[in-house]
PDB file of N, CA, C and O in Angstrom:
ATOM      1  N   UNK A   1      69.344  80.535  69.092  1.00  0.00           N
ATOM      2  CA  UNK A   1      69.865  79.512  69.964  1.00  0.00           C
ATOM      3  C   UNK A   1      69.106  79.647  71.285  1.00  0.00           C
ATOM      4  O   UNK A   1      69.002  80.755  71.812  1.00  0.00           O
ATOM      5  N   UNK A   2      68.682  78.775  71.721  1.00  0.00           N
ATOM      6  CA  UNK A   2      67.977  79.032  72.893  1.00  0.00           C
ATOM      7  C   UNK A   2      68.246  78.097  74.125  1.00  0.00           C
ATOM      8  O   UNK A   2      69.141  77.310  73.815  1.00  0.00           O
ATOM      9  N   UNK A   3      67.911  77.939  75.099  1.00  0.00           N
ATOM     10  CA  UNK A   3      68.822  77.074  76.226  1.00  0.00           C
ATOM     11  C   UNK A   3      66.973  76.880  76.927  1.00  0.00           C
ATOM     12  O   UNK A   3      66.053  77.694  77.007  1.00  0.00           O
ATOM     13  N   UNK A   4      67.084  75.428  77.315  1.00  0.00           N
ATOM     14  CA  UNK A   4      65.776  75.317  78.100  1.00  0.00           C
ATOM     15  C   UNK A   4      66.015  73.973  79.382  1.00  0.00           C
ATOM     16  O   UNK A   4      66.697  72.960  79.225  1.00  0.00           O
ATOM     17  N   UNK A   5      65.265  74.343  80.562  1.00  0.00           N
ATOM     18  CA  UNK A   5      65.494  72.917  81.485  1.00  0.00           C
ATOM     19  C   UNK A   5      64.124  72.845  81.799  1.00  0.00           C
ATOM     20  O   UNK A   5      64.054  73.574  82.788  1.00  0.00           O
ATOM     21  N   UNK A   6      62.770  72.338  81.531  1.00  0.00           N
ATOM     22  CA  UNK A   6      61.798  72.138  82.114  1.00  0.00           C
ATOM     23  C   UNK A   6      61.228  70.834  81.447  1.00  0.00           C
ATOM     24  O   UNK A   6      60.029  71.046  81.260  1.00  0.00           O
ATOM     25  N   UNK A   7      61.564  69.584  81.009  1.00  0.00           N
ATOM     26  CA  UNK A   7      60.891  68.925  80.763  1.00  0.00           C
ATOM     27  C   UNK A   7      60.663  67.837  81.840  1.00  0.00           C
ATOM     28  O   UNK A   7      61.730  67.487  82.344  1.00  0.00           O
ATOM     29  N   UNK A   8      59.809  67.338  82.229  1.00  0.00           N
ATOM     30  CA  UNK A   8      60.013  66.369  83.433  1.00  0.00           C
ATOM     31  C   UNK A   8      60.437  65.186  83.040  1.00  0.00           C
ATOM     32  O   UNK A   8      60.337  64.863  81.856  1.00  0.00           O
ATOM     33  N   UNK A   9      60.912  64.458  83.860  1.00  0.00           N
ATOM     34  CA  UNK A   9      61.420  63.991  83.651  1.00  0.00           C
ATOM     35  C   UNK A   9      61.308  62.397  85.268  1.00  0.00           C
ATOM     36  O   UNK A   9      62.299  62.424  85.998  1.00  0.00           O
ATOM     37  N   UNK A  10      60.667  61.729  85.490  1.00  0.00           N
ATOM     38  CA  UNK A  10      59.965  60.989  86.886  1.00  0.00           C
ATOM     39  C   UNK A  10      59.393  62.072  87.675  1.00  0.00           C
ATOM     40  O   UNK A  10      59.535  62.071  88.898  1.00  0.00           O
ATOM     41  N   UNK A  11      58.826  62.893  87.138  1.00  0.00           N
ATOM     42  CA  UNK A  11      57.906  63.890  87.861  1.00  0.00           C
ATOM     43  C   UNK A  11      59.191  64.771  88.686  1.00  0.00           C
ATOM     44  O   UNK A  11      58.833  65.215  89.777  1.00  0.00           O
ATOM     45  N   UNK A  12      60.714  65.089  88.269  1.00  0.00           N
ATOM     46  CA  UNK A  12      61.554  66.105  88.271  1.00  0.00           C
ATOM     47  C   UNK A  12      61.847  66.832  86.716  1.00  0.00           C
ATOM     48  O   UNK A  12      61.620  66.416  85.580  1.00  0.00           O
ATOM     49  N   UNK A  13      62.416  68.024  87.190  1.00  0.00           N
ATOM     50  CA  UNK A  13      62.978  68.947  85.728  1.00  0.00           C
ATOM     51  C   UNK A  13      64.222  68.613  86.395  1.00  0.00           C
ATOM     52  O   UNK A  13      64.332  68.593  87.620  1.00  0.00           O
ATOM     53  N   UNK A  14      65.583  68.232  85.211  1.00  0.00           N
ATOM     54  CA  UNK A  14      66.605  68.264  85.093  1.00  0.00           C
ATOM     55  C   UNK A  14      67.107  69.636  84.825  1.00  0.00           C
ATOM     56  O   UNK A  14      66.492  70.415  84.097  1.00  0.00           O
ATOM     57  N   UNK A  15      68.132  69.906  85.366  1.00  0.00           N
ATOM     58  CA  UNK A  15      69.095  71.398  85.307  1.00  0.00           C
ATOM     59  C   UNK A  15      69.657  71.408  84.027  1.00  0.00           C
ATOM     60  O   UNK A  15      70.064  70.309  83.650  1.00  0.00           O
ATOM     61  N   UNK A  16      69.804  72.432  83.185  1.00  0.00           N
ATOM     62  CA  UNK A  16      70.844  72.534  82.272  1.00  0.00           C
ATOM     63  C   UNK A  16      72.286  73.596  82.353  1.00  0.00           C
ATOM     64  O   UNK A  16      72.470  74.752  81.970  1.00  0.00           O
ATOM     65  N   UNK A  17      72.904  72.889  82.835  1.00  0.00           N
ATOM     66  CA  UNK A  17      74.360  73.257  83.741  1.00  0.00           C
ATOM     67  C   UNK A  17      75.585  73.175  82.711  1.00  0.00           C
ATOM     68  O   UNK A  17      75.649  72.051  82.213  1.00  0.00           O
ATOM     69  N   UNK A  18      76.484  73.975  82.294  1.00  0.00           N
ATOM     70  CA  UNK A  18      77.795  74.269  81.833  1.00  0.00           C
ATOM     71  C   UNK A  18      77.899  74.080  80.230  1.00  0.00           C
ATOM     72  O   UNK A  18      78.606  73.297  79.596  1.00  0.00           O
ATOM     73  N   UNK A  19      76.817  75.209  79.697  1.00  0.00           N
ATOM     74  CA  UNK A  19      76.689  75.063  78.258  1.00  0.00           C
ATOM     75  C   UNK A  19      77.645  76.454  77.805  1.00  0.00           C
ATOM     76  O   UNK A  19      77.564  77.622  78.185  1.00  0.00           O
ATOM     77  N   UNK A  20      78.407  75.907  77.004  1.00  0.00           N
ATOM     78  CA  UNK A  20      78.803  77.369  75.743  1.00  0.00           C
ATOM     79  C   UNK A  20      78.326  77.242  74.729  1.00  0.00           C
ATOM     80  O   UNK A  20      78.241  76.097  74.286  1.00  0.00           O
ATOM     81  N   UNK A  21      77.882  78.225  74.045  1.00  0.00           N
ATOM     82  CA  UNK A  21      77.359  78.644  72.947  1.00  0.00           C
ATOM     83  C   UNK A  21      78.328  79.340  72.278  1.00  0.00           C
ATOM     84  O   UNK A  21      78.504  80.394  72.889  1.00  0.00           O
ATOM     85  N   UNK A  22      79.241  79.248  71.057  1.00  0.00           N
ATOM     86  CA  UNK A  22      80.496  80.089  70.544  1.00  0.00           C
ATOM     87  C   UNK A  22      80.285  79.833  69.461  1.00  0.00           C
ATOM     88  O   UNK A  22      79.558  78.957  68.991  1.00  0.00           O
ATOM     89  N   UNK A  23      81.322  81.077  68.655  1.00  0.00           N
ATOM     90  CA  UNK A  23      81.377  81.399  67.266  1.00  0.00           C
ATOM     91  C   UNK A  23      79.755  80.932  66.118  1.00  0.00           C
ATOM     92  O   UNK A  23      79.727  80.306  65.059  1.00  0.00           O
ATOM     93  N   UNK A  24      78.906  81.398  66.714  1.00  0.00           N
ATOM     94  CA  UNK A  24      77.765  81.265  65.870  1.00  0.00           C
ATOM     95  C   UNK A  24      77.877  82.650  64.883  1.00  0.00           C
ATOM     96  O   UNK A  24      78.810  83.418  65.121  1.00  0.00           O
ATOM     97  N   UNK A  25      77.026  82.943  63.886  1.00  0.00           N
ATOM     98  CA  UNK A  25      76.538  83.948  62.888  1.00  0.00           C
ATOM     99  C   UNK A  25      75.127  83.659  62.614  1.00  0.00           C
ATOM    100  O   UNK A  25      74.669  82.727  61.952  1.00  0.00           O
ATOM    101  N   UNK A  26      74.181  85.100  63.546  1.00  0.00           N
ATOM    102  CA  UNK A  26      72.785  84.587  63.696  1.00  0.00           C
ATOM    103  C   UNK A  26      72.507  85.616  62.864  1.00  0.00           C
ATOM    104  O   UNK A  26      73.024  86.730  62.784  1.00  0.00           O
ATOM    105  N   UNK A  27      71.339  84.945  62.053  1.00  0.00           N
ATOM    106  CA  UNK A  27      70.660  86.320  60.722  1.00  0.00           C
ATOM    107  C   UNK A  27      69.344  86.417  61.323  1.00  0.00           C
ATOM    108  O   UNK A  27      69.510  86.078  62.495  1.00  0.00           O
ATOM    109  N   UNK A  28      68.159  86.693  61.141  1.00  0.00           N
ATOM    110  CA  UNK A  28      66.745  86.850  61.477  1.00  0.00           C
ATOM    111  C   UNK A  28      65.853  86.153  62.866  1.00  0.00           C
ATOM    112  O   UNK A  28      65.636  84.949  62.995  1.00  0.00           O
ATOM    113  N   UNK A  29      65.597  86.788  63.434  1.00  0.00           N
ATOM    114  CA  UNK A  29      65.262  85.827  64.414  1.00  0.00           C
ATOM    115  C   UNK A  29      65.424  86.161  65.742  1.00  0.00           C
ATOM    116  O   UNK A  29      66.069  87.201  65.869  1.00  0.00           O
ATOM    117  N   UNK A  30      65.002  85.555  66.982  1.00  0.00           N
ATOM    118  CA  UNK A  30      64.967  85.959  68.263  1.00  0.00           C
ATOM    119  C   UNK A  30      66.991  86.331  69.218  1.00  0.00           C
ATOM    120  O   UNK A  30      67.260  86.872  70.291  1.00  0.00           O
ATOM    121  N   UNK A  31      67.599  85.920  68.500  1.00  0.00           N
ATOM    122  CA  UNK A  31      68.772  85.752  68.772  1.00  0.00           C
ATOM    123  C   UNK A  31      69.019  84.624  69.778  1.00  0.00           C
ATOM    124  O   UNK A  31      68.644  83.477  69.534  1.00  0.00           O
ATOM    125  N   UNK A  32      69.748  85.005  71.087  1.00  0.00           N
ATOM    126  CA  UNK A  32      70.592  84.542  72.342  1.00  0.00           C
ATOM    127  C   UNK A  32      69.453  84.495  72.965  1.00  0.00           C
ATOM    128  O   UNK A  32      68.927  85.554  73.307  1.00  0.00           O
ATOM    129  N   UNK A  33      68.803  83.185  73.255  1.00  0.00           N
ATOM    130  CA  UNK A  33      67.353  83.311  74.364  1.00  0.00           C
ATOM    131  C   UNK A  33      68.047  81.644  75.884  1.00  0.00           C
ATOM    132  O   UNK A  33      68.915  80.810  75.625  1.00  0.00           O
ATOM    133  N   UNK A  34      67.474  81.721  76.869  1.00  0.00           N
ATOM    134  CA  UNK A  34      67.363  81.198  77.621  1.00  0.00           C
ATOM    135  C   UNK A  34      66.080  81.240  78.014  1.00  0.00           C
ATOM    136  O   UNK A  34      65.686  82.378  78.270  1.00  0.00           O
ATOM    137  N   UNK A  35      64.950  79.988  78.205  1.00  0.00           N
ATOM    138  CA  UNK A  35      63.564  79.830  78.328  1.00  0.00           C
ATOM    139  C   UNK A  35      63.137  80.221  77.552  1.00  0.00           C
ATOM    140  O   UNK A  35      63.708  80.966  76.755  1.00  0.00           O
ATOM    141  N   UNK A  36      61.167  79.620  77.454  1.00  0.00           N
ATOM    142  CA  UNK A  36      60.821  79.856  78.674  1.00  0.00           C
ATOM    143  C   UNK A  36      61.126  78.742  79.525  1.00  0.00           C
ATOM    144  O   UNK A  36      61.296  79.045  80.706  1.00  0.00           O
ATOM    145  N   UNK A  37      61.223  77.708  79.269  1.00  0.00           N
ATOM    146  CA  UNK A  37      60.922  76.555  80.009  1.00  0.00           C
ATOM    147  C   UNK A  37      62.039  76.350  80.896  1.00  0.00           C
ATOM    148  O   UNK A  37      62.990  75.830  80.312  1.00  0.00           O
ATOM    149  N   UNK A  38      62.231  76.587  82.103  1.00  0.00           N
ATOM    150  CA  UNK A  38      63.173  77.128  82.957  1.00  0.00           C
ATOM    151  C   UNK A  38      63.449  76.613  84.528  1.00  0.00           C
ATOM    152  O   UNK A  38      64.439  76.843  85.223  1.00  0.00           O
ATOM    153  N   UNK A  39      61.906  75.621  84.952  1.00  0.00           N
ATOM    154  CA  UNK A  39      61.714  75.156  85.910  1.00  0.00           C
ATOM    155  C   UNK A  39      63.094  74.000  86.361  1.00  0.00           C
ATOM    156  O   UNK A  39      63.366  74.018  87.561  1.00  0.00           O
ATOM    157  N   UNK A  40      63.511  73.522  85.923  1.00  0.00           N
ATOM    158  CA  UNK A  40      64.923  72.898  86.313  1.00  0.00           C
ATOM    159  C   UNK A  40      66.026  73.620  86.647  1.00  0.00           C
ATOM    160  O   UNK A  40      66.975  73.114  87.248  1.00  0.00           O
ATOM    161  N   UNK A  41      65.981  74.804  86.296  1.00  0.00           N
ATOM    162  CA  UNK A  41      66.989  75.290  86.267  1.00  0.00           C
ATOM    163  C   UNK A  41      68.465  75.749  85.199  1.00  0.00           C
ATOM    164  O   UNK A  41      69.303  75.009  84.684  1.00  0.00           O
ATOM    165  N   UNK A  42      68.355  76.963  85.165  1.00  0.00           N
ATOM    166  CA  UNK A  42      69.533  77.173  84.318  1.00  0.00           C
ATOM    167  C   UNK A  42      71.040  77.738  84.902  1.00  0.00           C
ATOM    168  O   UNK A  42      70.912  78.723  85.629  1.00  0.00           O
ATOM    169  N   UNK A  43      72.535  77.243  84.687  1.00  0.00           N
ATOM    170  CA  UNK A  43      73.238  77.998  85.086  1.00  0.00           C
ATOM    171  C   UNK A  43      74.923  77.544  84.294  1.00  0.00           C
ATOM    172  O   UNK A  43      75.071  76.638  83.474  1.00  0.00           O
ATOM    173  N   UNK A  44      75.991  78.428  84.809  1.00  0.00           N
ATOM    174  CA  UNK A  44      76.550  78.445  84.438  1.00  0.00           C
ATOM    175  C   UNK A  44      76.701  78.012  82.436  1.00  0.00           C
ATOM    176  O   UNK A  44      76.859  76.958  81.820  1.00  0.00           O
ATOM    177  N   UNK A  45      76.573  79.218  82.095  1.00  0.00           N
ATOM    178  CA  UNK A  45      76.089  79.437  80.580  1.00  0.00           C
ATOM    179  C   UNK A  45      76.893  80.709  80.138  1.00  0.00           C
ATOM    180  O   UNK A  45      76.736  81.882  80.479  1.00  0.00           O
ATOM    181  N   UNK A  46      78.155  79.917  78.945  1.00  0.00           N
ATOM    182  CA  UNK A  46      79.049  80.990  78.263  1.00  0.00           C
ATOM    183  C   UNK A  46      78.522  81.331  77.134  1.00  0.00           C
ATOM    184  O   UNK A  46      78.276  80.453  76.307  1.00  0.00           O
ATOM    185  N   UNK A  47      78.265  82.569  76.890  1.00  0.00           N
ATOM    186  CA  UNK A  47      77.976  82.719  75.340  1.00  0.00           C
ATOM    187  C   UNK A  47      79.026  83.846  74.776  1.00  0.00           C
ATOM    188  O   UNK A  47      79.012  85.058  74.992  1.00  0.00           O
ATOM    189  N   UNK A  48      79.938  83.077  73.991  1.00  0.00           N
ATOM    190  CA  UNK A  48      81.307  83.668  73.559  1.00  0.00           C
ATOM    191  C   UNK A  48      81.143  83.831  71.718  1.00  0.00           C
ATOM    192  O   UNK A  48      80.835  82.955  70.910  1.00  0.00           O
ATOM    193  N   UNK A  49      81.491  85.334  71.470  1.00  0.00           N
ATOM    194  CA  UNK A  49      81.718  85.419  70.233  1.00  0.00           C
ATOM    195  C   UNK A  49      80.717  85.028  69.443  1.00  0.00           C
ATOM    196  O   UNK A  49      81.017  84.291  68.504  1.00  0.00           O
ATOM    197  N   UNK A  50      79.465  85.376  69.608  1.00  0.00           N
ATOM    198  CA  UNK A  50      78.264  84.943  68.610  1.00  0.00           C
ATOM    199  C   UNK A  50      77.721  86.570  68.146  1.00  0.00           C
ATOM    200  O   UNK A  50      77.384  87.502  68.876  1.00  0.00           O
ATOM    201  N   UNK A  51      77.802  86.473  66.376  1.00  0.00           N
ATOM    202  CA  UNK A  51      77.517  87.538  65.563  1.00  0.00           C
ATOM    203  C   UNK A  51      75.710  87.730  65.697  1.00  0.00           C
ATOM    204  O   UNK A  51      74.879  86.833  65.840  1.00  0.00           O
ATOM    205  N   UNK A  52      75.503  89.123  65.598  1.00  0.00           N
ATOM    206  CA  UNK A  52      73.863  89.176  65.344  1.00  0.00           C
ATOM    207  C   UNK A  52      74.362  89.616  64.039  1.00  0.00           C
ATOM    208  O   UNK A  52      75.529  89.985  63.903  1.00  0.00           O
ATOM    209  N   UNK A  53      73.527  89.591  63.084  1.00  0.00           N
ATOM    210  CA  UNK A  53      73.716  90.286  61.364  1.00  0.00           C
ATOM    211  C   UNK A  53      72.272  90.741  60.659  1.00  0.00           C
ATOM    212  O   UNK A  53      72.144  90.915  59.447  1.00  0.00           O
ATOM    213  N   UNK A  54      71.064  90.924  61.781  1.00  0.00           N
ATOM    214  CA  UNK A  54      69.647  91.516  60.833  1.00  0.00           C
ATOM    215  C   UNK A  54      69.094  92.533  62.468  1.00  0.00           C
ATOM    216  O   UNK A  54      69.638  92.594  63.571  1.00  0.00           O
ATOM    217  N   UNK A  55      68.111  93.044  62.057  1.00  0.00           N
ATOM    218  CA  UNK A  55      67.291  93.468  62.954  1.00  0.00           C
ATOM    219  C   UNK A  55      65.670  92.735  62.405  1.00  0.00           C
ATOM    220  O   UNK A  55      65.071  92.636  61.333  1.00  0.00           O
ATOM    221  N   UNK A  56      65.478  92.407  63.559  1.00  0.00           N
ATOM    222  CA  UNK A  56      64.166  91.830  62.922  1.00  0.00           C
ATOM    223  C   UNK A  56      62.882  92.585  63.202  1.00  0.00           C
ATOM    224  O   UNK A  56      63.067  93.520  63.982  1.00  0.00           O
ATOM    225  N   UNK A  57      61.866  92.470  62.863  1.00  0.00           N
ATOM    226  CA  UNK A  57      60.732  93.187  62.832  1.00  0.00           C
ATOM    227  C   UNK A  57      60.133  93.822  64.353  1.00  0.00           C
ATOM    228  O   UNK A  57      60.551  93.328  65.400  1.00  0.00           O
ATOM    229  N   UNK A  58      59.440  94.598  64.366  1.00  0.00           N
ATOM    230  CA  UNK A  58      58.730  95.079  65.617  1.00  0.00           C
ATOM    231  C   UNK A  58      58.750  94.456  66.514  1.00  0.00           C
ATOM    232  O   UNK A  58      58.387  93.297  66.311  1.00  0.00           O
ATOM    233  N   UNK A  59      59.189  94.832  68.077  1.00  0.00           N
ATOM    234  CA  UNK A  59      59.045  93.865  68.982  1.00  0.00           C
ATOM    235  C   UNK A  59      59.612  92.632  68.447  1.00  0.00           C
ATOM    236  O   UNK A  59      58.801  91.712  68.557  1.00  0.00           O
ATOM    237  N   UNK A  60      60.734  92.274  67.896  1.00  0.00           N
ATOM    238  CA  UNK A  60      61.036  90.774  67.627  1.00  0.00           C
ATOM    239  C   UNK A  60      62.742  91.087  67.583  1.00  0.00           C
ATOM    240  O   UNK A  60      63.433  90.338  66.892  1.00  0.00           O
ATOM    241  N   UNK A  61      63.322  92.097  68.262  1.00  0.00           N
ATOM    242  CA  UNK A  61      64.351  92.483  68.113  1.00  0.00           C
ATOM    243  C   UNK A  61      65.544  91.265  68.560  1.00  0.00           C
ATOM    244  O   UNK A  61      65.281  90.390  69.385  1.00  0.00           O
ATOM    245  N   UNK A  62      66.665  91.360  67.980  1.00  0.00           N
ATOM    246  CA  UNK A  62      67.536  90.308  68.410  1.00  0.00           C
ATOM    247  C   UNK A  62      68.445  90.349  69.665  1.00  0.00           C
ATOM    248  O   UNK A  62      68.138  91.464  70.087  1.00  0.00           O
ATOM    249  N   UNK A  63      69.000  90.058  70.195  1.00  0.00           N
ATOM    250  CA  UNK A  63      69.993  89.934  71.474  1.00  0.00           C
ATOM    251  C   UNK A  63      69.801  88.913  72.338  1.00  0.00           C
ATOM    252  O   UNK A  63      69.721  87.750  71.943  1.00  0.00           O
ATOM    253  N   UNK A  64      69.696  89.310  73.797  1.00  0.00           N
ATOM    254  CA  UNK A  64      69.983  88.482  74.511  1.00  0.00           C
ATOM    255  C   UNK A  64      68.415  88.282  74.867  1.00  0.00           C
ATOM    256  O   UNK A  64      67.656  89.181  74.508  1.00  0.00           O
ATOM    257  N   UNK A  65      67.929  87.264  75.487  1.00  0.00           N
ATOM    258  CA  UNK A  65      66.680  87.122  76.346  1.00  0.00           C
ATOM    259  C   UNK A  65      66.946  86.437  77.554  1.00  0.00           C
ATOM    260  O   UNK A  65      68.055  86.034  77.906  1.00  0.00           O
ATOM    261  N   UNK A  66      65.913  86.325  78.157  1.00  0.00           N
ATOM    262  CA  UNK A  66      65.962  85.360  79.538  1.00  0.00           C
ATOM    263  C   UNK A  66      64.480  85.501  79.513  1.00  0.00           C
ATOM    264  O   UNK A  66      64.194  86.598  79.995  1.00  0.00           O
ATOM    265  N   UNK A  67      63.542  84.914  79.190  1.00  0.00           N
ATOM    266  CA  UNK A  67      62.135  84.470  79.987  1.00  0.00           C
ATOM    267  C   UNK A  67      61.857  83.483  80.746  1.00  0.00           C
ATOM    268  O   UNK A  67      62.495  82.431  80.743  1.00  0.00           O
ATOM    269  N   UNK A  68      61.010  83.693  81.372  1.00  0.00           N
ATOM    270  CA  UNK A  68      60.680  82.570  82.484  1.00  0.00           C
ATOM    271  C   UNK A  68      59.024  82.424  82.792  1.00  0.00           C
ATOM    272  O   UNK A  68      58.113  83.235  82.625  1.00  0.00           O
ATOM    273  N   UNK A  69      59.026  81.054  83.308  1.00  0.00           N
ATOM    274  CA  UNK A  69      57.556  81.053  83.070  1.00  0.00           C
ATOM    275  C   UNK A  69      57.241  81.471  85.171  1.00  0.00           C
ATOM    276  O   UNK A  69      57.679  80.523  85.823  1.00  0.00           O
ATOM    277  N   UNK A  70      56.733  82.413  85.941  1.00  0.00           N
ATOM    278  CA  UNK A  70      56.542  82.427  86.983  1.00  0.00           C
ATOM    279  C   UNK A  70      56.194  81.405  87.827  1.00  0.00           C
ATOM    280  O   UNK A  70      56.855  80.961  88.765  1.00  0.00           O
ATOM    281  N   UNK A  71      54.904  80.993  87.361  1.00  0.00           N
ATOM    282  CA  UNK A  71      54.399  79.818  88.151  1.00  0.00           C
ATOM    283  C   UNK A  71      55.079  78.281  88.179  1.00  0.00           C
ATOM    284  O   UNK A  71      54.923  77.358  88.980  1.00  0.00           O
ATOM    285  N   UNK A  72      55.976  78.407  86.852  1.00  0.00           N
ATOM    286  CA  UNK A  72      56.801  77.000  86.886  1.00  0.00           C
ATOM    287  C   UNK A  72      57.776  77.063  87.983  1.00  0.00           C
ATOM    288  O   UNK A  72      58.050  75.914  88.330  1.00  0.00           O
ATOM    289  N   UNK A  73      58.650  78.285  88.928  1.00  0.00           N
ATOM    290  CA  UNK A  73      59.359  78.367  89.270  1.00  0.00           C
ATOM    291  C   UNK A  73      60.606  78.062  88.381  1.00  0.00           C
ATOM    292  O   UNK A  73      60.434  77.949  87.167  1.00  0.00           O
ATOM    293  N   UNK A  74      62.278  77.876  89.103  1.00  0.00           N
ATOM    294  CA  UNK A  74      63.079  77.367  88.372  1.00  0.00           C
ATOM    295  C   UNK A  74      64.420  78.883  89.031  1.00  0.00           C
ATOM    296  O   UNK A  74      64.206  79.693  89.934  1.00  0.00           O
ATOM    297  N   UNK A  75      65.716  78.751  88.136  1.00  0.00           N
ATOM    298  CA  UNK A  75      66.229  79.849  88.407  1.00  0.00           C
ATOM    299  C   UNK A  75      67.186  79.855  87.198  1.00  0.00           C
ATOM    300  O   UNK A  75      67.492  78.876  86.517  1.00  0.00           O
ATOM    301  N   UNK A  76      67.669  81.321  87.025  1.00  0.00           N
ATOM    302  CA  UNK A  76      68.608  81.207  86.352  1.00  0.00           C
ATOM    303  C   UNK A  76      70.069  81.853  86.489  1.00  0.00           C
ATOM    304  O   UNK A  76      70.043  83.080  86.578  1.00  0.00           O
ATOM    305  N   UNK A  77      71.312  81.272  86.521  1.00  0.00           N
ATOM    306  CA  UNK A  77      72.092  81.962  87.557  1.00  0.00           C
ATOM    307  C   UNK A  77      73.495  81.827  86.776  1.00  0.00           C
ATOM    308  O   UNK A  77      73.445  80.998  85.867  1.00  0.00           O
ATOM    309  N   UNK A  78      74.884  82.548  86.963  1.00  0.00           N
ATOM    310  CA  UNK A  78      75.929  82.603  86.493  1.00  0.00           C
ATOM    311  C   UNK A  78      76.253  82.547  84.651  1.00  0.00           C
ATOM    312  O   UNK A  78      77.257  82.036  84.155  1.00  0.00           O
ATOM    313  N   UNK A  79      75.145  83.197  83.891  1.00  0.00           N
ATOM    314  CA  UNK A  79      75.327  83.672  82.789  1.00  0.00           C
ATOM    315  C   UNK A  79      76.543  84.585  82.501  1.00  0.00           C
ATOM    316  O   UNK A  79      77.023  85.285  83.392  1.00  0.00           O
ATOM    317  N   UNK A  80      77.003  84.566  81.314  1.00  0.00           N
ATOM    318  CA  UNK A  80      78.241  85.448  80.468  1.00  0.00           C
ATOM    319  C   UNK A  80      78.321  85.614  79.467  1.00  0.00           C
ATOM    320  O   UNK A  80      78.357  84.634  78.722  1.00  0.00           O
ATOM    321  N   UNK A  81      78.365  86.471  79.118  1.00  0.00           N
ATOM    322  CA  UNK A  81      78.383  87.097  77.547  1.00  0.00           C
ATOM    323  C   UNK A  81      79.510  87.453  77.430  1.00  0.00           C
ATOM    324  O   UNK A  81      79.797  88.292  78.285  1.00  0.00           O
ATOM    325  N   UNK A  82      80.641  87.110  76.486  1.00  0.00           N
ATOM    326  CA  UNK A  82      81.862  87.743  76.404  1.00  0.00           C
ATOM    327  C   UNK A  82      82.202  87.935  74.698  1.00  0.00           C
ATOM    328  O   UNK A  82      82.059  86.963  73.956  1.00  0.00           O
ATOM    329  N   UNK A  83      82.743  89.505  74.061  1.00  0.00           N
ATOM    330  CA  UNK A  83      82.606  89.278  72.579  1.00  0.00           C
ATOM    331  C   UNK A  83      81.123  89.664  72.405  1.00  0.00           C
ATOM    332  O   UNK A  83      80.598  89.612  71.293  1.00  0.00           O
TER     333      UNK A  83
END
């Protein structure tokens, strides 16, 4: 599942503001990511009760992420993990 705000949009990035993410069951794969694309802005973001169920290969481990691209700017702010 991943969360992204950078597409332009009249030459602005729109924010992606007051998302929950709940009761998922994630098998293979990057897990809980936010970005990269991040320049709009990310915030207020619940992620309640979502299962991991594999470990994935080298360096590709599952959980939480947050990347960001530097030079795009952007922010990311009032995240929660609960469960």
């Amino acid at each position: 599942v991943t969360i992204l705000a950078g597409k332009l949009r009249h030459n602005r990035s729109p924010p992606t503001r007051n998302v929950t993410v709940q009761h998922n069951i994630l098998g293979r794969g990057m897990g809980l990511a936010i970005g990269s694309s991040t320049s709009g802005g990310v915030s207020d973001v619940l992620y309640y009760n979502n299962t991991m169920t594999q470990i994935s290969g080298f360096g590709q481990g599952q959980g939480a992420h947050i990347k960001m691209r530097m030079r795009y700017g952007g922010y990311v702010k009032n995240i929660s993990w609960i469960d």
